[in-house]
VOVEXLO-173591 format. One record per residue (C-alpha): x, y, z; residue in one letter; residue number from 1. Coordinates in pm, whole numbers, plus 50000, padded with zeros to 5 digits. Example, Ala and Ser with C-alpha at 12.3 -4.5 7.8 and 13.67 -1.06 7.14 Angstrom:
% VOVEXLO-173591
+-------+-------+-------+------+------+
!     u !     v !     w ! resn ! resi !
+-------+-------+-------+------+------+
! 51230 ! 49550 ! 50780 !    a !    1 !
! 51367 ! 49894 ! 50714 !    s !    2 !
+-------+-------+-------+------+------+
This chain:
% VOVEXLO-173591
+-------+-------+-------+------+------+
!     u !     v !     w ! resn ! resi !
+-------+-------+-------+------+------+
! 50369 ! 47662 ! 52071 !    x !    1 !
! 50228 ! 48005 ! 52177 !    x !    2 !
! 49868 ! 48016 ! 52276 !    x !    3 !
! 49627 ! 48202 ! 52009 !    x !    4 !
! 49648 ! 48555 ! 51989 !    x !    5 !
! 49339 ! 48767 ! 51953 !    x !    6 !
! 49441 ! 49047 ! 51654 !    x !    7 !
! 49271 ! 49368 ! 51776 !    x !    8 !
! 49284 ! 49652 ! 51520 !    x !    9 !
! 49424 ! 49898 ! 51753 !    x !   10 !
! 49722 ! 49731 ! 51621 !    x !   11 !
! 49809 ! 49793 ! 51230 !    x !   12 !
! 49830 ! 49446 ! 51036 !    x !   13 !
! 50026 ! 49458 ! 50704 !    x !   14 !
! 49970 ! 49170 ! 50487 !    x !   15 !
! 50272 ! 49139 ! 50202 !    x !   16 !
! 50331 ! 48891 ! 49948 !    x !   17 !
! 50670 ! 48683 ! 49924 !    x !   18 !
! 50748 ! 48841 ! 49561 !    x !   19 !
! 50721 ! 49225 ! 49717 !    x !   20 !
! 50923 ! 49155 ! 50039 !    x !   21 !
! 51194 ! 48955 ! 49833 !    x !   22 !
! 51348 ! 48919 ! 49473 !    x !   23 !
! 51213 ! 48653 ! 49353 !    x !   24 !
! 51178 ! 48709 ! 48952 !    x !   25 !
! 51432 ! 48431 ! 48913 !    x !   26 !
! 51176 ! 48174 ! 49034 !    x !   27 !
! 50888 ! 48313 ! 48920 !    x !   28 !
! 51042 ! 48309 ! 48539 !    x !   29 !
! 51129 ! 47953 ! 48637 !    x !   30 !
! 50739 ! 47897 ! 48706 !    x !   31 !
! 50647 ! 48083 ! 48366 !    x !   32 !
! 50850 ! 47910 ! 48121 !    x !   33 !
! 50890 ! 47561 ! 48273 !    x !   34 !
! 50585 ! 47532 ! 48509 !    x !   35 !
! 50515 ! 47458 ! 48855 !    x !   36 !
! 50704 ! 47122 ! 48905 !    x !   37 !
! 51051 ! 47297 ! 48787 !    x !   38 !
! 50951 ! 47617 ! 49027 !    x !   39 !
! 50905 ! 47408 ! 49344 !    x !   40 !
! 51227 ! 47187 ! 49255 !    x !   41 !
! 51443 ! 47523 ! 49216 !    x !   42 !
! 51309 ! 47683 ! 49500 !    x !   43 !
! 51383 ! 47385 ! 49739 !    x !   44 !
! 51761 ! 47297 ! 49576 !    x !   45 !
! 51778 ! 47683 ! 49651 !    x !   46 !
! 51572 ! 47694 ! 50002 !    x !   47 !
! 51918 ! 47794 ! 50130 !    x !   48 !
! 52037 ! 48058 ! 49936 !    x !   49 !
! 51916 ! 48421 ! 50061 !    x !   50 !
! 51671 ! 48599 ! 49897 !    x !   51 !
! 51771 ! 48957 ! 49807 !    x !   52 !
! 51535 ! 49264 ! 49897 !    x !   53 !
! 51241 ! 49316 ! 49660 !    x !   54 !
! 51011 ! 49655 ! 49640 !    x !   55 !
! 50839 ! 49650 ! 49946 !    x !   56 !
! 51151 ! 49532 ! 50174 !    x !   57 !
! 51289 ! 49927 ! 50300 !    x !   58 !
! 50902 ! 49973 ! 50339 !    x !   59 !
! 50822 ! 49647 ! 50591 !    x !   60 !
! 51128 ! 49765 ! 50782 !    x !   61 !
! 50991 ! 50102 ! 50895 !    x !   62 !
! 50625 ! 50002 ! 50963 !    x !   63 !
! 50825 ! 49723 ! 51170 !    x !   64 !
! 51110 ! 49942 ! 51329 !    x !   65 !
! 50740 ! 50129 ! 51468 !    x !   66 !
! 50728 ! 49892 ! 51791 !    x !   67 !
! 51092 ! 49923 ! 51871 !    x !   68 !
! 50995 ! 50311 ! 51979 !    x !   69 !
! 50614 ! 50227 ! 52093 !    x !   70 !
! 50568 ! 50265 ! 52452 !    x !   71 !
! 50238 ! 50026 ! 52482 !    x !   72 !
! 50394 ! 49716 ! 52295 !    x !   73 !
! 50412 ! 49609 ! 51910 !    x !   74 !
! 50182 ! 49836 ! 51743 !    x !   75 !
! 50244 ! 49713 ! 51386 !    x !   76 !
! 50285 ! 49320 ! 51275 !    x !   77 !
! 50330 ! 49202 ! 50894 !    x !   78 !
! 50197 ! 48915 ! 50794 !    x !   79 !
! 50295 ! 48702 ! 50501 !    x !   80 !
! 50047 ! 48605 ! 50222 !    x !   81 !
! 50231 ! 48390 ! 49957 !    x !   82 !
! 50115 ! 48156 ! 49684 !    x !   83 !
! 50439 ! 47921 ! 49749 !    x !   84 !
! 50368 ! 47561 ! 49940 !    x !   85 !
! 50487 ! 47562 ! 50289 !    x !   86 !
! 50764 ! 47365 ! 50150 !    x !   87 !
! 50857 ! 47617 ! 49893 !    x !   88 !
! 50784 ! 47881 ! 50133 !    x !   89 !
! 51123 ! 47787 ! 50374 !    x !   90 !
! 51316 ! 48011 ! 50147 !    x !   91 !
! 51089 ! 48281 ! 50213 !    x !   92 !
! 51134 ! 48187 ! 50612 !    x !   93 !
! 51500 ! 48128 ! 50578 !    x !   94 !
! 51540 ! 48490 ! 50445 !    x !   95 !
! 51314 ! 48647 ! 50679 !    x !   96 !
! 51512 ! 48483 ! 50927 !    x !   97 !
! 51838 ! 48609 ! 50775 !    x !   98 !
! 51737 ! 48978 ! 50756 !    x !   99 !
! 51578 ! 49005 ! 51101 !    x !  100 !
! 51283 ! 49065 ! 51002 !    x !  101 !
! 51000 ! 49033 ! 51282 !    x !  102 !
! 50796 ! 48833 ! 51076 !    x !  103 !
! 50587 ! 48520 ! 51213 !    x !  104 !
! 50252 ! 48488 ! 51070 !    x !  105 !
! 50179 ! 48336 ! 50722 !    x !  106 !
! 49964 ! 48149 ! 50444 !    x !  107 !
! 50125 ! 47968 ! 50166 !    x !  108 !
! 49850 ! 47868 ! 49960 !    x !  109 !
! 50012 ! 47671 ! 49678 !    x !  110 !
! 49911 ! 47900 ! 49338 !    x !  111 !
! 49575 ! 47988 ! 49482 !    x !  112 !
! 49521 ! 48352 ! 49531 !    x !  113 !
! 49561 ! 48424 ! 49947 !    x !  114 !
! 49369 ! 48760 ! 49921 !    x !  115 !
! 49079 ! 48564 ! 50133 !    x !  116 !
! 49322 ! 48537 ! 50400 !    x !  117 !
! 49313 ! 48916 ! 50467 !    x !  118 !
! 48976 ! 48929 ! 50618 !    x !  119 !
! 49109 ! 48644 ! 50892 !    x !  120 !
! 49462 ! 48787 ! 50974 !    x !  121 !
! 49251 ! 49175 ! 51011 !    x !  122 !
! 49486 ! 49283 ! 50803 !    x !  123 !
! 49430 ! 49727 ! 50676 !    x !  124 !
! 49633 ! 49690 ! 50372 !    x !  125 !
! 49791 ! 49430 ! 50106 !    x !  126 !
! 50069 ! 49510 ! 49919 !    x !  127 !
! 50106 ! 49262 ! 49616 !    x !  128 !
! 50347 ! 49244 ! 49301 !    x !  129 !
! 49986 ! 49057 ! 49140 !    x !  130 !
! 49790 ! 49290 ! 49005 !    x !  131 !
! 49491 ! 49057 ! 49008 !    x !  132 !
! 49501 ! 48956 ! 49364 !    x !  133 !
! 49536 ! 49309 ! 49478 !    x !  134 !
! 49236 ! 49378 ! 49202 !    x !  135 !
! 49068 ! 49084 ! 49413 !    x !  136 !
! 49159 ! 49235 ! 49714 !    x !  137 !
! 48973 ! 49586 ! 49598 !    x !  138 !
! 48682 ! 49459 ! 49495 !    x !  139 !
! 48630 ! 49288 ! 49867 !    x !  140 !
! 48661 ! 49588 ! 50022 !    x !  141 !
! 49040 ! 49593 ! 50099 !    x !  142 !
! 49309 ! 49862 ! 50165 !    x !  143 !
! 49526 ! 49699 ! 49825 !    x !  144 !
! 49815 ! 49823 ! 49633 !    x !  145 !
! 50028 ! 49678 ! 49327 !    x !  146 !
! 50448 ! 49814 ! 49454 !    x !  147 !
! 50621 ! 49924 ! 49094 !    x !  148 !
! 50907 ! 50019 ! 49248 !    x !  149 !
! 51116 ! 50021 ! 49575 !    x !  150 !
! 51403 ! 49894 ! 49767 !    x !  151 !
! 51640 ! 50081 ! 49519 !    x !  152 !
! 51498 ! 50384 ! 49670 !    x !  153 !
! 51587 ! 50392 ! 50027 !    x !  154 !
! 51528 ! 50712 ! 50236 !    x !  155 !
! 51748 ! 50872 ! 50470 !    x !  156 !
! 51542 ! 50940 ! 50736 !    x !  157 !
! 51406 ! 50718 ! 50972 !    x !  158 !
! 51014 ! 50908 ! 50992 !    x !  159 !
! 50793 ! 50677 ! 50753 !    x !  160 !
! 50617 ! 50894 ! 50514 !    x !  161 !
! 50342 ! 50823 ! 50382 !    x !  162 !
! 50161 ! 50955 ! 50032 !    x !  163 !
! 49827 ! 50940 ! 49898 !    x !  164 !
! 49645 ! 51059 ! 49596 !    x !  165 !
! 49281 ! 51183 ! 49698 !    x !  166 !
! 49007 ! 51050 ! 49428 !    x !  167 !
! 48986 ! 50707 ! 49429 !    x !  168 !
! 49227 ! 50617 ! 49682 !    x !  169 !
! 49118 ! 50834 ! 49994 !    x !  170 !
! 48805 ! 50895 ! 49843 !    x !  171 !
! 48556 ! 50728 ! 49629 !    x !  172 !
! 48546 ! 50790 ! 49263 !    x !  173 !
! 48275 ! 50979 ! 49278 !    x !  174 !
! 48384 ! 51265 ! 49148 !    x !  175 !
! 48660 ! 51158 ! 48973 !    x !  176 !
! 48388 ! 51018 ! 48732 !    x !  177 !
! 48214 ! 51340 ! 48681 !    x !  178 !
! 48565 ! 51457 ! 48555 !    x !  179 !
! 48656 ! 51135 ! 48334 !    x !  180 !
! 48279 ! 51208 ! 48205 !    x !  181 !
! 48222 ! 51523 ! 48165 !    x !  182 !
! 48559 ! 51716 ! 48192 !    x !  183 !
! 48749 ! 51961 ! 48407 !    x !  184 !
! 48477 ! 52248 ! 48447 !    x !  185 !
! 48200 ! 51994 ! 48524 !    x !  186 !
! 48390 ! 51911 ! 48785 !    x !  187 !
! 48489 ! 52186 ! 48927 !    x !  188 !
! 48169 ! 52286 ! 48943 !    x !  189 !
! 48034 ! 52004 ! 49097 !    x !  190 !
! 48286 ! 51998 ! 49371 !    x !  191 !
! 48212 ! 52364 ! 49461 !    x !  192 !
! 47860 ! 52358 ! 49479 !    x !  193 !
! 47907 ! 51963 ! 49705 !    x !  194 !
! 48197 ! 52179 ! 49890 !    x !  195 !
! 48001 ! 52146 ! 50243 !    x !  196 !
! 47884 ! 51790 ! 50157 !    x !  197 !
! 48201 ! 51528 ! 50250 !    x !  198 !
! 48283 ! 51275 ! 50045 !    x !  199 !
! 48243 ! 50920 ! 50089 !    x !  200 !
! 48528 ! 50722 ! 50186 !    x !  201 !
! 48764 ! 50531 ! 49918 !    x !  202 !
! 48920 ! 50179 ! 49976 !    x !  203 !
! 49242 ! 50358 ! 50181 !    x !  204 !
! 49033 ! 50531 ! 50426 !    x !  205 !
! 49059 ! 50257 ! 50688 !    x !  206 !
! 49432 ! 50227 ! 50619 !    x !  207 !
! 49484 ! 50622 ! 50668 !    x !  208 !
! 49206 ! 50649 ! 51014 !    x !  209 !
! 49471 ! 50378 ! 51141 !    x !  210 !
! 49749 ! 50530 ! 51087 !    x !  211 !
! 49603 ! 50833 ! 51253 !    x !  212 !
! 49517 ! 50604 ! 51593 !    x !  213 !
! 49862 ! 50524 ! 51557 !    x !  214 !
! 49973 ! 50898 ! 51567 !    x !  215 !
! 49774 ! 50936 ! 51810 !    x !  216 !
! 50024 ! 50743 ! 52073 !    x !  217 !
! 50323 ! 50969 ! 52035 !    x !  218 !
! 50424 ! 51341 ! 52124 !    x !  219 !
! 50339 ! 51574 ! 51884 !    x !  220 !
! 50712 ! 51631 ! 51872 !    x !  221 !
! 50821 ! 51286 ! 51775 !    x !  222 !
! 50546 ! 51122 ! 51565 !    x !  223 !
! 50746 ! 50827 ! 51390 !    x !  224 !
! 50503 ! 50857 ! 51102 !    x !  225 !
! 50449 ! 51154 ! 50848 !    x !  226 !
! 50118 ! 51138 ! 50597 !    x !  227 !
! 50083 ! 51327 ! 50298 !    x !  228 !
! 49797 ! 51394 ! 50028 !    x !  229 !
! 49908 ! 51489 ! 49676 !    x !  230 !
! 49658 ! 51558 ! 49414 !    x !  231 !
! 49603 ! 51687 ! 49126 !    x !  232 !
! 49293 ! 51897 ! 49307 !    x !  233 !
! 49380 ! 52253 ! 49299 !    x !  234 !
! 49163 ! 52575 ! 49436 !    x !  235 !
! 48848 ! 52585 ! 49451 !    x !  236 !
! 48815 ! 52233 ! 49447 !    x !  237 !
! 49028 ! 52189 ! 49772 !    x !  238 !
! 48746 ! 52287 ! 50008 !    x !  239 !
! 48559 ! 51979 ! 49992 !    x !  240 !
! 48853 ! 51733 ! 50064 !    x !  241 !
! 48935 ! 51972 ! 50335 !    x !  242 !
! 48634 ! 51921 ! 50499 !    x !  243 !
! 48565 ! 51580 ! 50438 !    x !  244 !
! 48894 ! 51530 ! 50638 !    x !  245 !
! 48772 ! 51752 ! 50854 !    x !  246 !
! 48477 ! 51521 ! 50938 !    x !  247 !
! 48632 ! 51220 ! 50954 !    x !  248 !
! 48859 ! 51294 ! 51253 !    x !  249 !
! 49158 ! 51244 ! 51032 !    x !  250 !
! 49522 ! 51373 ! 51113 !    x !  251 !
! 49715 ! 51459 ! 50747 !    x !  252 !
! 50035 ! 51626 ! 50813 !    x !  253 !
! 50068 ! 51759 ! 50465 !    x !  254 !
! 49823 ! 51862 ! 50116 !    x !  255 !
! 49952 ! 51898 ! 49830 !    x !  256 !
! 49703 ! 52052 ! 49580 !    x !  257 !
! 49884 ! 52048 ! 49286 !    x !  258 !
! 49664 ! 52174 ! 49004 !    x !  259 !
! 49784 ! 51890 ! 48737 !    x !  260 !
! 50106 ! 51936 ! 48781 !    x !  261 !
! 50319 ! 51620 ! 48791 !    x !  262 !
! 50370 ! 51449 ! 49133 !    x !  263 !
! 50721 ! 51322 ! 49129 !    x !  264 !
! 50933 ! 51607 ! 49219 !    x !  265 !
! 50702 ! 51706 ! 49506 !    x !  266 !
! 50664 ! 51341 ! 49625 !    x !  267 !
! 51042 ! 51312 ! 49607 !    x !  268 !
! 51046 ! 51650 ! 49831 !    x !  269 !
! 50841 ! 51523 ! 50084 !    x !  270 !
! 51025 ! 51202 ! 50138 !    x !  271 !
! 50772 ! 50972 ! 50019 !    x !  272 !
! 50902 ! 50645 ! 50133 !    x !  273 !
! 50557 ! 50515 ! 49934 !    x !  274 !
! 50288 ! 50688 ! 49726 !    x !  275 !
! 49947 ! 50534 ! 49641 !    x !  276 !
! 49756 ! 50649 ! 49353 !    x !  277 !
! 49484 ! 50512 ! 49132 !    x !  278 !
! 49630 ! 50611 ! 48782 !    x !  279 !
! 49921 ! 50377 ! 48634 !    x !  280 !
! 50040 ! 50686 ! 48457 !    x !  281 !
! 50094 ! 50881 ! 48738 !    x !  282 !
! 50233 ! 50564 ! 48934 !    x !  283 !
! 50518 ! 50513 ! 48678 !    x !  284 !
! 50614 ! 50929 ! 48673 !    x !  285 !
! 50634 ! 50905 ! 49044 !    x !  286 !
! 50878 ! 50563 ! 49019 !    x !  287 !
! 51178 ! 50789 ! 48915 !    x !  288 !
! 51158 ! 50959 ! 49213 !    x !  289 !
! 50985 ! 50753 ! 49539 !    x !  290 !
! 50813 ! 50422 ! 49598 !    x !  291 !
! 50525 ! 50391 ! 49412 !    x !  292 !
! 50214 ! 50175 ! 49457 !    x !  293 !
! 49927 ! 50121 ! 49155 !    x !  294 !
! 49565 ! 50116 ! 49323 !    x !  295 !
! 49376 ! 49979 ! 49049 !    x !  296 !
! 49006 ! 50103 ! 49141 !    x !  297 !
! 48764 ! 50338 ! 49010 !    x !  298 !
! 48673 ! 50499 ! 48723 !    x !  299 !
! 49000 ! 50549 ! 48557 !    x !  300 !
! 49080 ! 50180 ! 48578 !    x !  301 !
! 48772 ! 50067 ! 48466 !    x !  302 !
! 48827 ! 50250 ! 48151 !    x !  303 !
! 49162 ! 50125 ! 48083 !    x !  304 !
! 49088 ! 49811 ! 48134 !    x !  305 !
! 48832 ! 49836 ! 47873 !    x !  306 !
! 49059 ! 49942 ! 47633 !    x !  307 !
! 49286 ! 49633 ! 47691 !    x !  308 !
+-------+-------+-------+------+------+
């Protein structure tokens, strides 16, 4: 047994569930219709057969194909957070082992949400196919993300790119309220009169200053890693998000101030090999075209879910 390792966070820690890294719908159907007894007997008959890539598979690859080209050791590690029982979880094992994947770390928390593990393993972000653990993860004050879509999408380049939407991901919902409120103008207005004031940070803003440190490490020339804000911000309400970028210190290799025009084609232009925004709507457009991720915070969420 290794001795304990101290997890710094100059180091990038990606937490994943079982059902994002691998396809595991057959089970979990099992565990829907015939319960958890029939689930754990299927897995283990099956804890030999290979699990095939789910969503977030192409996307654990590159952020761990980072430390093969680091020059100060592993600068990225994935952990696993899974609801399976260590004994259900040797499939999961068996097909991490199968696909190489540097993988070492878990929990397997038998059904109970592991979104309290994230605080422990110092993991930035959680990428979940349960919406309410990465809703759980949110409200803690976590870097969280529901993947829609994924492994059917594979890029061709090896650079992992990175999207964002601004309000509510980035960014607080701040102002994203005054629009959902009030409407476009107010808005507008608001954001160029607050143009010189920043604006406070959303739930990915620890996720992206990370990324940056990591940036930070390589040649200009040969940055493994390519970020990317796309919103539906257009002039004059650009300044402010320019600035409050500015302030924080932040590298973002490309903004896209779209103006409400849709995201996908523009995503799928920039190589998005995943793309974070708050609004299901615009999640599901951008699916056709990239790897999409649902952050379900803010304003626009809290609505919809009061209409469900």
């Amino acid at each position: 047994m290794t001795a304990p390792i101290e997890i710094t966070h100059q180091k990038l820690v990606v937490a994943v569930s079982s059902r994002a890294l691998f396809n595991l719908d057959e089970s979990h159907r099992i565990f829907e219709t015939e319960g958890k007894e029939a689930f754990c007997r299927y897995q283990i008959e099956h804890e030999d057969e290979i699990l095939e890539p789910g969503f977030g598979y192409e996307l654990v690859k590159k952020f761990l194909a980072l430390n093969a080209i680091s020059k100060s050791g592993p600068i990225v590690e994935v952990i696993l957070l899974s609801h399976n029982s260590a004994d259900t979880g040797l499939r999961i094992f068996n097909s991490i082992a199968h696909h190489k994947l540097d993988i070492s770390r878990a929990a397997f928390t038998s059904g109970v949400s592991p979104y309290e593990y994230i605080r422990a393993f110092g993991a930035h972000l959680f990428l979940s196919s349960n919406a309410v653990d990465v809703a759980n993860a949110l409200a803690a004050g976590y870097a969280a993300a529901t993947i829609l879509s994924g492994s059917s999408l594979k890029k061709s380049h090896d650079q992992l790119r990175i999207a964002f939407d601004g309000d509510s991901v980035l960014f607080s919902d701040d102002s994203e309220r005054i629009y959902q409120e009030r409407g476009l103008s107010a808005f507008t207005e608001n954001e160029c009169s607050q143009a010189k004031n920043p604006l406070p940070g959303g739930p990915f803003k620890e996720f992206l200053s990370t990324l940056h440190r990591i940036q930070a490490q390589f040649d200009p020339d040969a940055v493994p890693i390519r970020t990317a804000l796309v919103t539906a911000r257009g002039a004059p309400a650009h300044e402010r998000v320019v600035r409050t970028l500015r302030l924080w210190g932040v590298r973002i290799d490309e903004a896209l101030f779209l103006g409400g025009m849709p995201k996908g084609p523009f995503l799928d232009a920039f190589g998005a090999d995943i793309f974070f925004d708050d609004q299901q709507g615009h999640c599901e457009s951008a699916a056709r075209h990239v790897a999409a991720a649902h952050v379900p915070h803010g304003v626009a969420n809290r609505k919809r879910s009061d209409n469900t």
